[in-house]
C-alpha positions as CSV (number, residue, x, y, z in Angstrom):
1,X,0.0,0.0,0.0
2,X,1.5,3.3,-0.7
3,X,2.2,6.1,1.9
4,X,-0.4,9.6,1.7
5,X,1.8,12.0,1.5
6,X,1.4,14.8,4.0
7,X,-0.7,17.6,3.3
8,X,0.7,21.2,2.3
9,X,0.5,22.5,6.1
10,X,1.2,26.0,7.1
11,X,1.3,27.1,10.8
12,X,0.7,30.4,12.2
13,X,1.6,31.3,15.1
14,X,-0.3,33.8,16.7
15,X,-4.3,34.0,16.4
16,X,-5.0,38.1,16.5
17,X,-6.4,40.2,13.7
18,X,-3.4,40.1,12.1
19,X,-3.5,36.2,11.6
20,X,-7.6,36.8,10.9
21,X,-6.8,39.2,8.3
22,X,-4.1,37.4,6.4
23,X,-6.2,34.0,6.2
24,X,-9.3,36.4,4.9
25,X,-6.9,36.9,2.5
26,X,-5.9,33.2,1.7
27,X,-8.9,32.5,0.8
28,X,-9.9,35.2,-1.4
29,X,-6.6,34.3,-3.1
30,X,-7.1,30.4,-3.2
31,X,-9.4,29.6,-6.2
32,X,-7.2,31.4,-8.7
33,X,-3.6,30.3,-7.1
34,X,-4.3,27.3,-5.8
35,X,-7.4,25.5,-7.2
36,X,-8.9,22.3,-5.5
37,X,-5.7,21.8,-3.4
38,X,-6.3,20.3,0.2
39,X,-4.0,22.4,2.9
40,X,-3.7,22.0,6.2
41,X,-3.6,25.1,8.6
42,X,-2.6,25.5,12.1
43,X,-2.5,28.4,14.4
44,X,-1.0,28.2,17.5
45,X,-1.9,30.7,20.3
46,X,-2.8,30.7,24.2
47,X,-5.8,33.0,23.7
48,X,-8.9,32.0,21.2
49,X,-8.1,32.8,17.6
50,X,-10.1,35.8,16.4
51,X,-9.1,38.4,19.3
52,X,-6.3,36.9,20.6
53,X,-4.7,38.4,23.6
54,X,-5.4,42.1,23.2
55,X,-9.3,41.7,21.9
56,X,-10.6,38.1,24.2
57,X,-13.6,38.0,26.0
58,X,-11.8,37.8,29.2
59,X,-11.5,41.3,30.0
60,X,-13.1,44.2,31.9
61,X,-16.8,45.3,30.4
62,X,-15.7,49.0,31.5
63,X,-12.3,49.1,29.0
64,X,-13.1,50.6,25.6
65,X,-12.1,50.8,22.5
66,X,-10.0,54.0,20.9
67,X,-12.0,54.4,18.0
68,X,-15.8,54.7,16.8
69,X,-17.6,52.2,15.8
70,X,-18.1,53.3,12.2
71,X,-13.9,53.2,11.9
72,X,-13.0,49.6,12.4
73,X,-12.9,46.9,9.3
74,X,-11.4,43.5,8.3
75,X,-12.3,43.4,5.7
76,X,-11.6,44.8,2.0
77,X,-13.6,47.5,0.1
78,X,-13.0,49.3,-3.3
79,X,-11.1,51.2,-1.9
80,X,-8.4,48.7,-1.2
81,X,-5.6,48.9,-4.1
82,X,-4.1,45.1,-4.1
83,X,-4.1,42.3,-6.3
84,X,-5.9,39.8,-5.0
85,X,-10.2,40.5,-5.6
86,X,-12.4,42.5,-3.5
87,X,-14.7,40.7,-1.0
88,X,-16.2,43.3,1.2
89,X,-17.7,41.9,4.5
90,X,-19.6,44.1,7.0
91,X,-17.1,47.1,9.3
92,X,-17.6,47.0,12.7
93,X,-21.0,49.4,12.7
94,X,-22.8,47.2,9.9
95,X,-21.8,44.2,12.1
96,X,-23.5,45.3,15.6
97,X,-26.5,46.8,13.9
98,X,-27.0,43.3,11.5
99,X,-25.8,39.8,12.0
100,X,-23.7,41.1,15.4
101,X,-27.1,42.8,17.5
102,X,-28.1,39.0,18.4
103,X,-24.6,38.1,19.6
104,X,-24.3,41.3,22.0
105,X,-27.6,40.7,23.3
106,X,-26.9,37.3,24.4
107,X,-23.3,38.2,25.7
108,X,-25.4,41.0,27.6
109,X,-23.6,44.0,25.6
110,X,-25.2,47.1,24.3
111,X,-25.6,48.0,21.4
112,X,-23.4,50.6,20.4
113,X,-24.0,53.2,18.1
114,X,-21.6,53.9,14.9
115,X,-20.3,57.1,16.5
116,X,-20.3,55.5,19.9
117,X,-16.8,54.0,21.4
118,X,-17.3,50.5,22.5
119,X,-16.6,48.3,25.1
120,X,-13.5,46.2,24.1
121,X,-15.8,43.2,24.5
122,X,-17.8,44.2,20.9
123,X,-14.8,43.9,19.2
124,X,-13.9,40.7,21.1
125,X,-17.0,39.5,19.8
126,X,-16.8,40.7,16.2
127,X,-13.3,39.5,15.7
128,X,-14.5,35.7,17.0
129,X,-17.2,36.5,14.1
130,X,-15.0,37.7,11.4
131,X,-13.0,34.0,12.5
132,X,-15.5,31.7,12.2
133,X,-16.9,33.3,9.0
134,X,-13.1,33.4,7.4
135,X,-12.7,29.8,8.5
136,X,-15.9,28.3,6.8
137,X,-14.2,30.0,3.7
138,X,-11.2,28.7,3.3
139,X,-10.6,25.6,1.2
140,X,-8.7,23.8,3.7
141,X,-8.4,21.9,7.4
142,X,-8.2,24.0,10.5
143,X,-6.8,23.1,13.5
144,X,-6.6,25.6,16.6
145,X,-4.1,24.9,19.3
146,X,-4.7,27.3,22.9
147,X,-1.1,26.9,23.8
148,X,2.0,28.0,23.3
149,X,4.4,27.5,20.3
150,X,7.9,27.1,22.2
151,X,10.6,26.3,19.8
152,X,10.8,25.6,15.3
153,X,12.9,23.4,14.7
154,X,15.5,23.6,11.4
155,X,13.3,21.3,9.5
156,X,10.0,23.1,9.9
157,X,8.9,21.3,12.7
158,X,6.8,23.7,15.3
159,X,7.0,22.1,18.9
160,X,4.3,23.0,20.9
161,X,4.6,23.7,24.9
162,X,2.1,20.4,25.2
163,X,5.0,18.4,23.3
164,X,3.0,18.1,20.0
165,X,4.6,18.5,16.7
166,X,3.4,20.2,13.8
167,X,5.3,19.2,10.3
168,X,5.0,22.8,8.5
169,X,6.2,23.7,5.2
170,X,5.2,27.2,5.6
171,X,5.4,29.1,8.8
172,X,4.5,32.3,10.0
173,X,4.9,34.6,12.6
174,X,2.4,37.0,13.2
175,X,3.3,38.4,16.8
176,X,1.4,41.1,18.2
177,X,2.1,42.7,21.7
178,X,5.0,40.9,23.6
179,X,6.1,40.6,26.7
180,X,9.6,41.3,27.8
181,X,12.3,41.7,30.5
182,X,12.4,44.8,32.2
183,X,15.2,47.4,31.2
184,X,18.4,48.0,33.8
185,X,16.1,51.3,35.0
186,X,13.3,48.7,35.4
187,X,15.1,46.5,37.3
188,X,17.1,49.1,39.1
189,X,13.4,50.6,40.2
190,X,11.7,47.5,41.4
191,X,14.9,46.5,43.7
192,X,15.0,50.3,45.0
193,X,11.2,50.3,46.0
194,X,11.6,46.7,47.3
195,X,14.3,47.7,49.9
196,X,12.1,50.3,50.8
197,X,9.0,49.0,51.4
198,X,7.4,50.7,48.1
199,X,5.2,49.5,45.6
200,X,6.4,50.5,42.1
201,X,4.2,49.3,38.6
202,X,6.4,49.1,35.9
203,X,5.0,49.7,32.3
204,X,2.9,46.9,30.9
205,X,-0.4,46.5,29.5
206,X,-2.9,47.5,31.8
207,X,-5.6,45.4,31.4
208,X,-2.9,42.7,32.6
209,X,-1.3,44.5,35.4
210,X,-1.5,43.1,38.8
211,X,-3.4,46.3,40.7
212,X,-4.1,45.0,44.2
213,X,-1.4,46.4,45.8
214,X,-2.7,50.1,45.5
215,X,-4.6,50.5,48.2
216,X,-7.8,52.5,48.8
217,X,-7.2,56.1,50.1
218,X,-3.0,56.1,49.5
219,X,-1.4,58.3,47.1
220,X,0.3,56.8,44.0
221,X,2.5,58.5,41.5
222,X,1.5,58.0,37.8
223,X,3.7,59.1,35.0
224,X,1.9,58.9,32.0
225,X,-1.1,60.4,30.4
226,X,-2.2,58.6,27.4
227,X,-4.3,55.4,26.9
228,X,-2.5,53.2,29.5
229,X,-3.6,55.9,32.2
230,X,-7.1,55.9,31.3
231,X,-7.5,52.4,31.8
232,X,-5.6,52.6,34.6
233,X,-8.0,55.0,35.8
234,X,-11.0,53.2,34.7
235,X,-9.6,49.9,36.6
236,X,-8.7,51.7,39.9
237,X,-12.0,53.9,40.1
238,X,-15.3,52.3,38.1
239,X,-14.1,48.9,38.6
240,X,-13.7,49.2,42.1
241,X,-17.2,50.1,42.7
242,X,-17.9,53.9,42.1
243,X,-20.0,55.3,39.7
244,X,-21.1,58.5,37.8
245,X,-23.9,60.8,37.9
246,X,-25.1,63.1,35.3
247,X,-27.0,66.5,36.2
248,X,-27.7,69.4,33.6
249,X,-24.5,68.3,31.9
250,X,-21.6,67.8,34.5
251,X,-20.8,64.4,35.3
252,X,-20.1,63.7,39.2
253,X,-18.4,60.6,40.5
254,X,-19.4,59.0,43.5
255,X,-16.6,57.1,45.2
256,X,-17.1,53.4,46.4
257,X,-14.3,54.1,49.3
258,X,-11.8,51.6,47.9
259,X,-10.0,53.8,44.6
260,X,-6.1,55.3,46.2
261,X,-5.1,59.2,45.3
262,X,-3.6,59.1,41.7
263,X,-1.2,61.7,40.9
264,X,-0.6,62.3,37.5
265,X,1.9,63.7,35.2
266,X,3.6,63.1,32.0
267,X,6.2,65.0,29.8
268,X,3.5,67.2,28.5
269,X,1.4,67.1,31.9
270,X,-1.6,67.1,29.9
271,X,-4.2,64.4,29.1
272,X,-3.9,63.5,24.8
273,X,-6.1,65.3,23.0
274,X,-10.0,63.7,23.0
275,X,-11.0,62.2,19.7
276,X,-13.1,64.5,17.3
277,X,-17.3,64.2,17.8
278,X,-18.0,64.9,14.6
279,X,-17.4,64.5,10.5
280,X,-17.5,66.6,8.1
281,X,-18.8,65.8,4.5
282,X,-15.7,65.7,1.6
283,X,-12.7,65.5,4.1
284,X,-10.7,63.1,4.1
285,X,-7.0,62.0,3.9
286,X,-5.7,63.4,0.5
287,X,-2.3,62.8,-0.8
288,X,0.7,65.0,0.2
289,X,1.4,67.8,-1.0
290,X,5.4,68.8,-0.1
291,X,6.1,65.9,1.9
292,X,6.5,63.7,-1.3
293,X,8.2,61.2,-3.1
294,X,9.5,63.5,-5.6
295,X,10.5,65.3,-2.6
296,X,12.1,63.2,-0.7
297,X,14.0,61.7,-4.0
298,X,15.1,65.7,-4.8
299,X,18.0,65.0,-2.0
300,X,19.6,62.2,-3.7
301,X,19.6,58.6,-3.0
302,X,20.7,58.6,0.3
303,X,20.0,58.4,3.9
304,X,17.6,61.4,4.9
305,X,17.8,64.0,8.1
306,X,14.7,64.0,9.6
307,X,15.2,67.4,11.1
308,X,16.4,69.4,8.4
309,X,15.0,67.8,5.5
310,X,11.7,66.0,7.4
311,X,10.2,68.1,9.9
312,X,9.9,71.0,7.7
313,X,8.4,69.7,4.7
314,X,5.9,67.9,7.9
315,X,5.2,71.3,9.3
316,X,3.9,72.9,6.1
317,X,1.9,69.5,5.3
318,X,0.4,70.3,8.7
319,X,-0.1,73.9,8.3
320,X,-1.2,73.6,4.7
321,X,-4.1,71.4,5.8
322,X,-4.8,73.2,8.6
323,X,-5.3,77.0,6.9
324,X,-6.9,75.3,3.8
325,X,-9.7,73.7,5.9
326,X,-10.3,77.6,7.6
327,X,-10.3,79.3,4.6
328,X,-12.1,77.2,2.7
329,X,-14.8,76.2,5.3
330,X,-14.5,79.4,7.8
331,X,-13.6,82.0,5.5
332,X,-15.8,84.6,7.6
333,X,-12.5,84.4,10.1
334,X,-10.2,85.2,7.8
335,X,-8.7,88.6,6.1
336,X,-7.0,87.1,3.1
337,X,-8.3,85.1,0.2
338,X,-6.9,81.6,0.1
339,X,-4.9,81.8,-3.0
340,X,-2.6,84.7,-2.0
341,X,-2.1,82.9,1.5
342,X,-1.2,79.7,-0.4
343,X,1.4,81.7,-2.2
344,X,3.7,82.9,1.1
345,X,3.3,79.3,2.3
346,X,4.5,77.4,-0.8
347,X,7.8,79.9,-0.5
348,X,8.7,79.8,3.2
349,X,7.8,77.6,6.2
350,X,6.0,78.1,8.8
351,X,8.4,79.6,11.4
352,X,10.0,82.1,8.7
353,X,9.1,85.4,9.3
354,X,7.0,86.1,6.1
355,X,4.7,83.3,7.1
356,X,4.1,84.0,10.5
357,X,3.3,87.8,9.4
358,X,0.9,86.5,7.4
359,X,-0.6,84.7,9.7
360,X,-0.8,87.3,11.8
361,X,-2.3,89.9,9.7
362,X,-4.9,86.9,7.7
363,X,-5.9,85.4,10.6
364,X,-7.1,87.7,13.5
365,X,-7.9,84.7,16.6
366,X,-5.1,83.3,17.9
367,X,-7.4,80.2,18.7
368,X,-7.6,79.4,14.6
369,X,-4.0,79.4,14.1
370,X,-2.0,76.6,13.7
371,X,2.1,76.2,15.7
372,X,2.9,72.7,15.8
373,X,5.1,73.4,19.0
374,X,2.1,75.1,21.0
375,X,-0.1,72.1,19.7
376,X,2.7,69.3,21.0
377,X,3.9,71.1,24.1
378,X,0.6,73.5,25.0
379,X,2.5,74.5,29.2
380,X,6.3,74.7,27.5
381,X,7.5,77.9,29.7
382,X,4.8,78.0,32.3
383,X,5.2,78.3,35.5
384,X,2.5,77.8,38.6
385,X,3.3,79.0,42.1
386,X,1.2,76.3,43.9
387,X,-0.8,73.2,42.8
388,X,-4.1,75.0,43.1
389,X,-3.5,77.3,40.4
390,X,-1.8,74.5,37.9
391,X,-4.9,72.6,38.5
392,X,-7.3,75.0,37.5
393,X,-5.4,76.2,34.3
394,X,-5.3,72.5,33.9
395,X,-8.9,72.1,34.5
396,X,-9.9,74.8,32.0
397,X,-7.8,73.6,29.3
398,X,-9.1,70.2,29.6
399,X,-12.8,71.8,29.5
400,X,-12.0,74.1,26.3
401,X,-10.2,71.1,24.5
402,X,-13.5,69.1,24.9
403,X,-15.3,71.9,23.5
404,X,-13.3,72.6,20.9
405,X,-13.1,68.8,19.6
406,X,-16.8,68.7,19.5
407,X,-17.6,71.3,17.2
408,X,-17.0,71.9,13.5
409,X,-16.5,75.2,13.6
410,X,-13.0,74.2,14.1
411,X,-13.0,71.6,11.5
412,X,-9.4,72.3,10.6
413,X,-8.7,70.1,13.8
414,X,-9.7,67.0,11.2
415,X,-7.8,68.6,8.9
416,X,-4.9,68.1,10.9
417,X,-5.8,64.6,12.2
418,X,-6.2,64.0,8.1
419,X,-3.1,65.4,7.3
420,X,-1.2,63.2,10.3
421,X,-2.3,59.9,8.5
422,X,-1.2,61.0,5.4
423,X,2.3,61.9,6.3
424,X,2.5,58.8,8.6
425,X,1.9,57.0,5.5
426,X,5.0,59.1,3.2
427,X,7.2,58.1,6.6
428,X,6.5,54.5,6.9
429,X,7.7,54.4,3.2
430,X,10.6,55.8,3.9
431,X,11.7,53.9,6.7
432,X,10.7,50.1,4.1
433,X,12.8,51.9,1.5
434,X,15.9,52.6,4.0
435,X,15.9,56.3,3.7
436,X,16.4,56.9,7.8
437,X,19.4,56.3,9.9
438,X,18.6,54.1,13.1
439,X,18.7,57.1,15.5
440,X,16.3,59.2,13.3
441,X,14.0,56.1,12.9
442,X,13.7,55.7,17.2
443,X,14.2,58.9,17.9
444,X,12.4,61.6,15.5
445,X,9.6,59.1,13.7
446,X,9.0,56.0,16.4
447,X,9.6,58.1,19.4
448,X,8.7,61.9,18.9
449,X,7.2,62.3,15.9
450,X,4.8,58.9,16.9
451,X,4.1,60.7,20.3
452,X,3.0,63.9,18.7
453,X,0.4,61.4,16.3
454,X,-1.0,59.7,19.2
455,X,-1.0,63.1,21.2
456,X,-3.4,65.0,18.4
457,X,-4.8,62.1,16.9
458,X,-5.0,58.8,19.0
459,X,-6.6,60.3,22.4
460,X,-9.3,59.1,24.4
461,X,-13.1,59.6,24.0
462,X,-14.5,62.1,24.6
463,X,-16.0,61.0,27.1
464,X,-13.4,59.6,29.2
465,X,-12.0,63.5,29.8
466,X,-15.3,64.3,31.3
467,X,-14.6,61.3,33.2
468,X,-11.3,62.7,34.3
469,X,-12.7,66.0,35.2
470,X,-15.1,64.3,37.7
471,X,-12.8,62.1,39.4
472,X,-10.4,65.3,39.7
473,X,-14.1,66.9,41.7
474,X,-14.0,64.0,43.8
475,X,-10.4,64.2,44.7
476,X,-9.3,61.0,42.9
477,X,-7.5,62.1,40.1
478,X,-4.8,65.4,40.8
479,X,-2.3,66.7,38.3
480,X,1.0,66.6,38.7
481,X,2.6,68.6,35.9
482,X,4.6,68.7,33.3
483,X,8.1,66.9,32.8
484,X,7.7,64.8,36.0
485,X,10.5,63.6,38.1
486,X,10.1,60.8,40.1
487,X,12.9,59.3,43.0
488,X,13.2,57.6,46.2
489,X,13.5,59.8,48.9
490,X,13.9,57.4,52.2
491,X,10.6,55.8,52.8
492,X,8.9,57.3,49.8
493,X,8.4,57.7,46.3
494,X,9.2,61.9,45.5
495,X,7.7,63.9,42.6
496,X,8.4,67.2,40.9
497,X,7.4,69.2,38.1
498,X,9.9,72.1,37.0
499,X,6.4,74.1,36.4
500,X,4.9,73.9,39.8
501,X,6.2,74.6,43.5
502,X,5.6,72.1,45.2
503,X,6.5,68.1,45.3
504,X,4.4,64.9,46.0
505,X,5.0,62.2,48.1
506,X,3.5,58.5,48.0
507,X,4.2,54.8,48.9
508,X,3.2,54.1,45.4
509,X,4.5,54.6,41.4
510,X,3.1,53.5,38.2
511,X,4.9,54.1,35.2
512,X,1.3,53.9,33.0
513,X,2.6,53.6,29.7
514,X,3.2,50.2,27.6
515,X,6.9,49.5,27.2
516,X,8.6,50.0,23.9
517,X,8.8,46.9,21.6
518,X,12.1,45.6,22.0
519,X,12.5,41.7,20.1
520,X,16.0,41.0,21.7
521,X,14.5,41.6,25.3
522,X,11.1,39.6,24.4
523,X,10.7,36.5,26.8
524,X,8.7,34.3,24.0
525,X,10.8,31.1,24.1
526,X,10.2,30.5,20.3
527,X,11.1,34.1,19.6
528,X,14.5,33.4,21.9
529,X,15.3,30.1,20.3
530,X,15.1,31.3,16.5
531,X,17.3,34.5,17.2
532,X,19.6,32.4,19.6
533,X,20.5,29.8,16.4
534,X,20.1,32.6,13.7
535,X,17.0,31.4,12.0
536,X,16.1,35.1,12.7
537,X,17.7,38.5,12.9
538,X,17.3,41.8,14.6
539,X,18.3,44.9,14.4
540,X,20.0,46.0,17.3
541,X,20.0,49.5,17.4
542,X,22.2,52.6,18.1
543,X,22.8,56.1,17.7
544,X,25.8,58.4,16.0
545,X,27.5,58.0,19.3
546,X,27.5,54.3,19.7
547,X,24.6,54.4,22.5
548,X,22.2,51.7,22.3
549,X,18.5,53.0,21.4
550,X,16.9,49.8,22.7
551,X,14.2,49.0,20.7
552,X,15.0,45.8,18.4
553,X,12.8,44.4,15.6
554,X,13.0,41.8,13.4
555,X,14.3,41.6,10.2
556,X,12.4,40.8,6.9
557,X,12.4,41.3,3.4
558,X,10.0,43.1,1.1
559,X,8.1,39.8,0.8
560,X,7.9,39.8,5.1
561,X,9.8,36.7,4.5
562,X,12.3,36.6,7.4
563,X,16.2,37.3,6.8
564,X,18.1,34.9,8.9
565,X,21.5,35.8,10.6
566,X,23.9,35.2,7.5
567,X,22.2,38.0,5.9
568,X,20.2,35.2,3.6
569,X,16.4,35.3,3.2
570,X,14.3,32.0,4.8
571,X,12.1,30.7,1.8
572,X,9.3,29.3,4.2
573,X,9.2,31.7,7.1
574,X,6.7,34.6,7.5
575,X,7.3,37.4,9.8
576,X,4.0,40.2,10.2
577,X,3.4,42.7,13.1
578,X,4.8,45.5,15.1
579,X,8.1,44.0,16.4
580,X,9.3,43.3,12.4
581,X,11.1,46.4,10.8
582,X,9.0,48.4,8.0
583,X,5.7,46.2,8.9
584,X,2.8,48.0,7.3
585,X,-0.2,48.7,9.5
586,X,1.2,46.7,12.4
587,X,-1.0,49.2,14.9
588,X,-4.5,49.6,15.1
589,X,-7.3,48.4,12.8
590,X,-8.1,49.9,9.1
591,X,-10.6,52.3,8.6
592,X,-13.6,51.7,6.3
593,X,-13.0,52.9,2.4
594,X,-9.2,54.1,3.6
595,X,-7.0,51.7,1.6
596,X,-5.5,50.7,4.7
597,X,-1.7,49.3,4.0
598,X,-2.5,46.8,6.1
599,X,-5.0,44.9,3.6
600,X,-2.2,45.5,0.8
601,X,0.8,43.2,2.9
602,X,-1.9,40.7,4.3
603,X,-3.1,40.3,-0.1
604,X,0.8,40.3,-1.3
605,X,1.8,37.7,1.3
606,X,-1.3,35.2,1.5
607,X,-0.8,35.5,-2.4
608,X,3.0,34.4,-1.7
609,X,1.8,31.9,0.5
610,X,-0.8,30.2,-2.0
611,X,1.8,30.2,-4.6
612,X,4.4,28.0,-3.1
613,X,2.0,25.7,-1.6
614,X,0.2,25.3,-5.2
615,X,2.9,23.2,-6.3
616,X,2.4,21.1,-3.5
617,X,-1.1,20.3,-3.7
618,X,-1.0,17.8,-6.8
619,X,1.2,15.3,-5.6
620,X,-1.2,15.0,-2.6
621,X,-4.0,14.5,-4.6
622,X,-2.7,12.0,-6.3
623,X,-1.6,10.4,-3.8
624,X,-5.1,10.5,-2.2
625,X,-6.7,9.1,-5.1
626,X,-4.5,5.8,-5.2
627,X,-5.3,5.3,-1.2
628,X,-8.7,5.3,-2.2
């Protein structure tokens, strides 16, 4: 009798969207690349396939998602630019209100609206949706394993932490977030605070962070102001039992007794901006217009400044979209016509002195101009005498910024948020083609120019700021300030802010803020093995002066196809996500009718992946036939 041969079998390892949205792909792809051809596929994660770690069902009901409703897809539209056909599927918003409305109801979810921010749990639930409905299309066998994938052996074979074997010809590695060893501070911090009798948090993701040592009524030091600190403040306040009230508009919190003190502060000392609460008809991101390729390729082949040849050409994108949204849409506010203020600004920048005297004579309130410094660093040279007076300027800020972000009178705010995912787009080409040195890649794009984005464009609801106001009424939530500094002094954790007079003290310190992606610190056993034997490379990164920036990602080619040690490329292993250099949309989900670059890697590679199994696929049926 002869022997079946083994079925084509490709193994993912890891079940998230990412893994979702590349097998969407597959089978889109699989009638015209690889026919009636049986394939096996595996994926190999701890957490249910679908959400994975970040989006399962085990989580808090009171965490939320970052964006609306109406702003989350799998799956392709026209809009999409790959090769591979169009099958559109319902975004997040057509999901709840159709086939999802059911599903929430029995999981005892609301219905959210499209321009509502969800629970975390919706999107649990519409991922585990999108994965049974991608499965039942694919031509092939699916096998889930909730465990760990622990080591890949030279032959292909994945090793499972149970001890099973999976005999792959095609493997791939789509890792989302990752945990990993603290840094030397991190270390240094947690030993300090031990000898001293202190609790210190270091950063992580919240929703996993062990919180029972923060107890109810002490003071704790947070550092950090973005998403991490608004769960964190959602876990230590609403899910310990207090609640909200809502009278003629202001919302009032009513403490359960068990929430501690925090204290926050950040670099900025400010909360990130609120997301916008509204659209407005026609805009939209639009390509570039200085910030180019033809741009870029004016300065020669070569590696690119970011802060000489970058950040200005960035500025006038920013300030481009910006004054063209106000004069165009607001034009009762200005004193020039738009053409002749187009003019100054396609000759000079936006700190020369032409521009900024035009600006001052075509645009008469201060609130509709546009300086990316004010916008990144709004208390840069301020200085409060006591904590009383930061937190009301602090207060009123917050109250104005939520104003402001709700009304389209100042639509050139989604102008700017446009803009920001336009020239995020021009950047992340630039780094795939190799046009930024290591230190301008952490520093400038991953580091400060990503921090600005998420600043102006990734911030919480809305609602979560009015949230924040009322826990500051109720004496939960004070502000810290600006450029925090945070040490042991004998028994207790000491904070300062260069703006403010005055320091905190507290038994506790959270660093709320989700540490930086760093492969060569990652504690993933597979992850160590392959980089241990070569199989995989990183970059290990550092600056002009020979200073490590930290920060180490994976190396792949511009088929994701990962580039071992030697410098050769693997021909059957896949790397996807945000700890592999020059990934396309490795963060967050696409947007409906965006052309996410997401969809376009997720088409390219299952296309790659359908074409070398195609060959394989023959022989098996063959072989199949005889047995029977």
């Amino acid at each position: 009798m002869s022997t079946i041969h083994r079925r084509p079998t490709v193994v993912f390892v890891g079940g998230g969207p990412r893994t979702v949205g590349l097998l969407e792909r597959f089978a889109a792809n699989a009638e015209e690349l690889l026919g009636d051809g049986p394939v096996e596929i595996h994926v190999v994660d701890p957490f249910p396939a679908g959400g994975g770690r970040i989006w399962r069902r085990e989580q808090s009901r009171l965490l939320w998602m970052n964006s609306m409703t109406s702003d989350v897809t799998i799956f392709t539209d026209e809009s999409v630019e790959c090769e591979g056909p169009i099958r559109p599927g319902p975004d997040l918003a057509t999901w709840v209100a159709g086939a999802g409305a059911t599903i929430l109801e029995r999981a005892g979810i609301q219905q959210p609206g499209p321009m509502d921010f969800p629970p975390r749990l919706v999107q649990a639930e519409y991922l585990s949706w999108v994965w049974d409905r991608v499965v039942r299309d694919l031509p092939a066998t699916v096998t889930t394993h909730l465990e760990r994938a622990v080591e890949l052996t030279p032959d292909q074979r994945v090793i499972l932490a149970s001890g099973v074997e999976i005999q792959a010809d095609l493997v791939v590695l789509a890792l989302g977030y990752l945990d990993r060893l603290p840094t030397a501070s991190e270390t240094a911090w947690a030993a300090k605070a031990k000898a001293a009798g202190l609790t210190y948090i270091p950063p992580g993701y919240t929703a996993d962070v062990d919180l029972g040592e923060l107890q109810p009524g002490e003071h704790v030091i947070v550092r950090g102001f973005g998403q991490a600190f608004i769960d964190l403040m959602v876990l230590l306040t609403e899910a310990r039992g207090g609640w909200y009230d809502e009278c003629d508009g202001l919302l009032t919190y009513n403490p359960s007794g068990a929430e501690p003190i925090l204290y926050v502060g950040s670099r900025r000392g400010v909360p990130y901006h609120a997301k916008l609460g509204y659209t407005v008809a026609g805009t939209k991101p639009v390509p570039t217009r200085y910030l180019t390729k033809a741009a870029l390729d004016s300065y020669g082949d070569g590696v690119l400044d970011f802060d000489s040849q970058l950040q200005p050409l960035i500025d006038k994108e920013l300030a481009f979209a910006h004054y063209q949204q106000l004069f165009r849409a607001h034009s009762e506010r200005t004193r020039w016509e738009w053409p002749r203020f187009l003019e100054v600004l396609d000759r000079s920048l936006p700190d020369a002195p032409e521009f900024v005297a035009a600006v001052a004579d075509a645009v008469p309130d201060p609130a509709d101009r546009f300086v990316r410094s004010a916008v990144d660093r709004p208390l840069h040279g301020r200085f409060f005498e006591d904590w009383f007076t930061f937190e009301q300027f602090l207060t009123e800020l917050i109250e104005s910024d939520l104003l402001r972000r709700a009304n389209p009178d100042h639509s050139a705010d989604l102008a700017v948020f446009n803009a920001l995912l336009s020239i995020y787009s021009v950047l992340s080409v630039a780094i795939t083609e190799g046009r930024l040195s290591d230190e301008d890649r952490v520093r400038r794009v991953e580091t400060e120019w990503h921090g600005f984005f998420s600043f102006v464009a990734s911030g919480p609801p809305p609602r979560r700021l009015e949230e924040l106001l009322a826990l500051h009424r109720a004496g939960i939530v004070r502000f810290a300030g600006p450029d925090l500094e945070v040490a042991i002094d004998n028994d207790r954790f000491v904070a300062r802010s260069p703006a403010i007079g005055g320091k905190v003290r507290a038994r506790a310190f959270v660093e709320a803020r989700l540490p930086r992606p760093d492969v060569l610190a990652a504690t993933d056993p597979l992850l160590r093995g392959l980089l241990a034997d070569g199989t995989l490379a990183a970059d290990e990164l550092f600056a002009a002066d020979g200073t490590s920036l930290g920060g180490g990602q994976l190396k792949a080619d511009a088929a994701s196809r990962a580039i071992r040690a030697d410098g050769s490329v693997h021909p059957g292993l896949f790397l996807l996500g945000p700890s592999v250099s020059g990934s396309a949309g490795s963060s967050g989900f696409s947007r409906p009718h965006f052309n996410g670059p997401g969809f376009r890697q997720n088409d390219a590679v299952a296309r790659n992946l359908l074409t070398l199994l195609a060959p394989l696929a023959p022989a098996v049926r063959k072989e199949e036939r005889h047995a029977s």
